[in-house]
N, C-alpha and C positions, 0 to 999 in steps of 0.2 A: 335710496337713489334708484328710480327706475330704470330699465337699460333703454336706450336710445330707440326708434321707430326701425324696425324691421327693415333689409336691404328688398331692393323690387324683386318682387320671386320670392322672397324669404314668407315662410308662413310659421306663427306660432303653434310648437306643440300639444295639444294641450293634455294636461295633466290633472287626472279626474281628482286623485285623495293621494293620501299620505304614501299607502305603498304603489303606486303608479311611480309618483315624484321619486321615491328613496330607489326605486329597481332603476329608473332612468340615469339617476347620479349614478347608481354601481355600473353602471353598462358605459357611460362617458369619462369617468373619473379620472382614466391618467388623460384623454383628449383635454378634458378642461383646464388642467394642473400644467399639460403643453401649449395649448391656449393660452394661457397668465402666463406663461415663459415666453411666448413668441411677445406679445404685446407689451410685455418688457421691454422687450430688444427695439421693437416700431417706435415705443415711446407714447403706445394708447395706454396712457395714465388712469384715465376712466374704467376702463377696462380690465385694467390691473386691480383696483380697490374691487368694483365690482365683482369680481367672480372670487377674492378673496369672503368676501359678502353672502356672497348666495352659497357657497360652500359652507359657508363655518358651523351650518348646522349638523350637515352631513358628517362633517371632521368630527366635530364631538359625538354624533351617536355610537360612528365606526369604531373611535378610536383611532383616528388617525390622527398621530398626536405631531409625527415628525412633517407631515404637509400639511398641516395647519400652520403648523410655525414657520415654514418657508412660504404660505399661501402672506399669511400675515407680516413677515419680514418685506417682501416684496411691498405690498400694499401699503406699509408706512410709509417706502420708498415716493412709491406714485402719489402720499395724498399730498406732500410738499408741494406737489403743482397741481391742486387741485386748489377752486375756491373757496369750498365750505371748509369752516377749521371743524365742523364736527367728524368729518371722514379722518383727520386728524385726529381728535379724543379716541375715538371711536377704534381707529389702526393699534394706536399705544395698548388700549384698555386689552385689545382681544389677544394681541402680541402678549402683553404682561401674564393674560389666563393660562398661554400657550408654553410660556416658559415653565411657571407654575406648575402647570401639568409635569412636566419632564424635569422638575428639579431644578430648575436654573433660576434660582431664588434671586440672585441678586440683580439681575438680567430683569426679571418680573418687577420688581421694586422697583427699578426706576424707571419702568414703563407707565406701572401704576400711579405710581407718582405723579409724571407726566400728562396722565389724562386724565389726571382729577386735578391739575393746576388750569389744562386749558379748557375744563369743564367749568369751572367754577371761574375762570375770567371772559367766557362769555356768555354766561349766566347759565350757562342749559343744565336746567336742574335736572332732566332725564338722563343725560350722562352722568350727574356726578352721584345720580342713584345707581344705576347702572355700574360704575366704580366701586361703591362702595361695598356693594357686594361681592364683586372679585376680589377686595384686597379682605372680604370676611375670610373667600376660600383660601388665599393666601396666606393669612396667617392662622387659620383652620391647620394649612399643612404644614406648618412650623411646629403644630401643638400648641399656639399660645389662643385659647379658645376663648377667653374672655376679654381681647384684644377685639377677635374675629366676632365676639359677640357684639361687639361697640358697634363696630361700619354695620354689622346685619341689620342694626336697629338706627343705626341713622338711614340707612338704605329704606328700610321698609316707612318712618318718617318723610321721607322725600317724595318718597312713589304717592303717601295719602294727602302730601300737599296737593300734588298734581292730579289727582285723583286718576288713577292709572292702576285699575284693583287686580289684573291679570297682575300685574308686578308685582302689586302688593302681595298678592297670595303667593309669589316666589320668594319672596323678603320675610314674609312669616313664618314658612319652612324655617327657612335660613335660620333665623330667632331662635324655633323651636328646635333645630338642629343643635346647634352650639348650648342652649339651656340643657339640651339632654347631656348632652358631654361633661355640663360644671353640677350636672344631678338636680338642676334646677324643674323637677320632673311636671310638676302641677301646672309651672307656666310654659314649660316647652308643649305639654296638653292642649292649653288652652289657644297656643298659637295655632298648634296642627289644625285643631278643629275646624277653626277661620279658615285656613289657606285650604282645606278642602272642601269645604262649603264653597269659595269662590273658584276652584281650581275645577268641581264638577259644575258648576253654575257657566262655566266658560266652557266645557269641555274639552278641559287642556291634557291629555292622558299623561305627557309626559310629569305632569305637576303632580297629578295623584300618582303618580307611582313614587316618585321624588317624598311627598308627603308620606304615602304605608310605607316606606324604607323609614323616614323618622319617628313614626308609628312603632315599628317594631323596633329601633333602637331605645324608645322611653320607656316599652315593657320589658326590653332585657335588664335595663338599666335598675326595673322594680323591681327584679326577680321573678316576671309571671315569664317563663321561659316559653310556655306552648303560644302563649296569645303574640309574644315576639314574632314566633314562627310563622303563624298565623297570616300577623301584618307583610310579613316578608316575603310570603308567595302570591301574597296579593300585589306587592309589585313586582315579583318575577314576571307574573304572568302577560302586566301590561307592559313591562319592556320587553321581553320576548315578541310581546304582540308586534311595538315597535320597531324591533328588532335595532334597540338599540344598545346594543355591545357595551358600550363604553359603563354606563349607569350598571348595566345589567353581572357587570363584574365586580362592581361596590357591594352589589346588594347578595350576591353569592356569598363575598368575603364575608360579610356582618353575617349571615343565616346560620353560618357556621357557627356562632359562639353559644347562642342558645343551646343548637343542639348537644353541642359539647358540653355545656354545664347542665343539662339532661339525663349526661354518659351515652348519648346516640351518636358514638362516635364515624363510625359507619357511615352516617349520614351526613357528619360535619366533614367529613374527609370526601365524600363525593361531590359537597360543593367548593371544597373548596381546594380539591382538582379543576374542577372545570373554571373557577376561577383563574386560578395560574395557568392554567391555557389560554385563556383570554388574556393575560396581562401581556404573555409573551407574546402573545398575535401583535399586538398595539403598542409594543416597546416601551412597556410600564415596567423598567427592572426595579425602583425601587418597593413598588406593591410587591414585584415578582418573587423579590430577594427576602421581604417580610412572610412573605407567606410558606413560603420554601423554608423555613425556619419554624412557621407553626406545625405546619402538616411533621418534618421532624419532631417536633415537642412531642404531639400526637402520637404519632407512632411508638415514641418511646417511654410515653403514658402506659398505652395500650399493651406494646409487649417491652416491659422493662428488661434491661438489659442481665442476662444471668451472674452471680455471685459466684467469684473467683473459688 
């Protein structure tokens, strides 16, 4: 949805690259979040979907998991009076990711639901690709992974009907994510391959970095413990570059377990400190509370507790 033609006087900023864009959102971000609050109130419906829109990427790099979901709550509101029903799919599907995020499972379900009924009754097969990837991560974070492997691979199916290969390379991850989790290692391989192939062919960094994260999870998975590590700083380094928080706290958590089945415990407990600082920045208790529970293990690995 493009936003409307500029008021007289009004001049477009313009925004050379990535961190131009991302340093302008941190500098406006509670203005726009007050923005979408005031145009609520006016009743600029447009307005409301829109800026819920042009944020949600920011929301996911930051981690801003609690104004995404009120960015989103809001914007389902306004897409009722709007006329495309896709700003509708579209509101549900991002709503549904957003609960997902924070635990509100059953909140998310029948969001996702929702956008893959009005996806699939007005034919738009980019949304109910689109879908079917959310409900992969969805029930990703149930643990039921070969549920989550089914949508990943109907998703990545939809995206090649349409021929739509940035997606596809998103979908293929996906594939290859969930095959690493059921040890399926050879084809989880074989997907990564592709989605990075097409992921630098686009030069989409967030994808390759998305991709060395499932990279190093099929070599821990094999037992090559250093080559995991390996893959793993190789996407530290690109979401640092993006400085996108949110990923950049998954891929801390996972770095940790090589090292620790290495005995460099040292080093799995420095990442996975700075992990749990990042979860708590972003109000991820449930990472916060898993992890807060390892780094415990750990310690009590390292120095067991003295005999009575």
């Amino acid at each position: 949805m493009p936003p409307a033609a500029p008021a007289p006087g009004v001049h477009p900023l313009p925004l050379s690259d990535t961190a131009t864009a991302a340093a302008w959102l941190e500098a406006e971000h509670a203005t726009l979040l007050a923005t979408q609050q005031a145009a609520v109130v006016l009743g600029r419906h447009h307005v409301v979907w829109h800026l819920a829109w042009a944020l949600n990427n920011f929301h996911m790099r930051r981690g801003h998991l609690r104004d995404s979901l009120a960015a989103w709550r809001a914007a389902l509101d306004a897409a009722v009076h709007l006329p495309d029903p896709a700003t509708r799919s579209r509101a549900h599907r991002h709503l549904g990711r957003a609960c997902a995020r924070l635990g509100l499972h059953e909140e998310s379900h029948e969001h996702l639901a929702r956008a893959l009924d009005l996806a699939v009754r007005h034919h738009d097969t980019a949304e109910q690709a689109h879908t079917h990837r959310v409900l992969a991560f969805f029930w990703g974070r149930q643990g039921d992974d070969r549920r989550a492997l089914a949508h990943a691979r109907h998703a990545l199916d939809l995206y090649r009907a349409i021929g739509r290969p940035l997606w596809e390379a998103d979908a293929l991850n996906s594939v290859g994510w969930y095959c690493a989790r059921l040890d399926e290692l050879d084809t989880a391989r074989d997907h990564c391959h592709a989605a990075l192939s097409l992921h630098r062919r686009f030069h989409d960094a967030d994808g390759e970095a998305s991709t060395m994260d499932t990279f190093g999870l099929i070599a821990h998975r094999a037992g090559d413990h250093r080559q995991a590590i390996d893959h793993y700083h190789q996407a530290l380094t690109r979401y640092r570059a993006l400085r996108n928080t949110y990923f950049l706290a998954y891929t801390l958590d996972n770095v940790g377990h090589p090292h620790a089945a290495l005995g460099e415990h040292d080093q799995a407990r420095t990442a996975w400190e700075e992990a749990l600082e990042l979860y708590r920045e972003q109000g991820r208790d449930i990472e916060a509370r898993r992890l807060r529970q390892r780094l415990h293990d750990l310690d009590t690995l390292v120095s067991p507790p003295e005999s009575a």
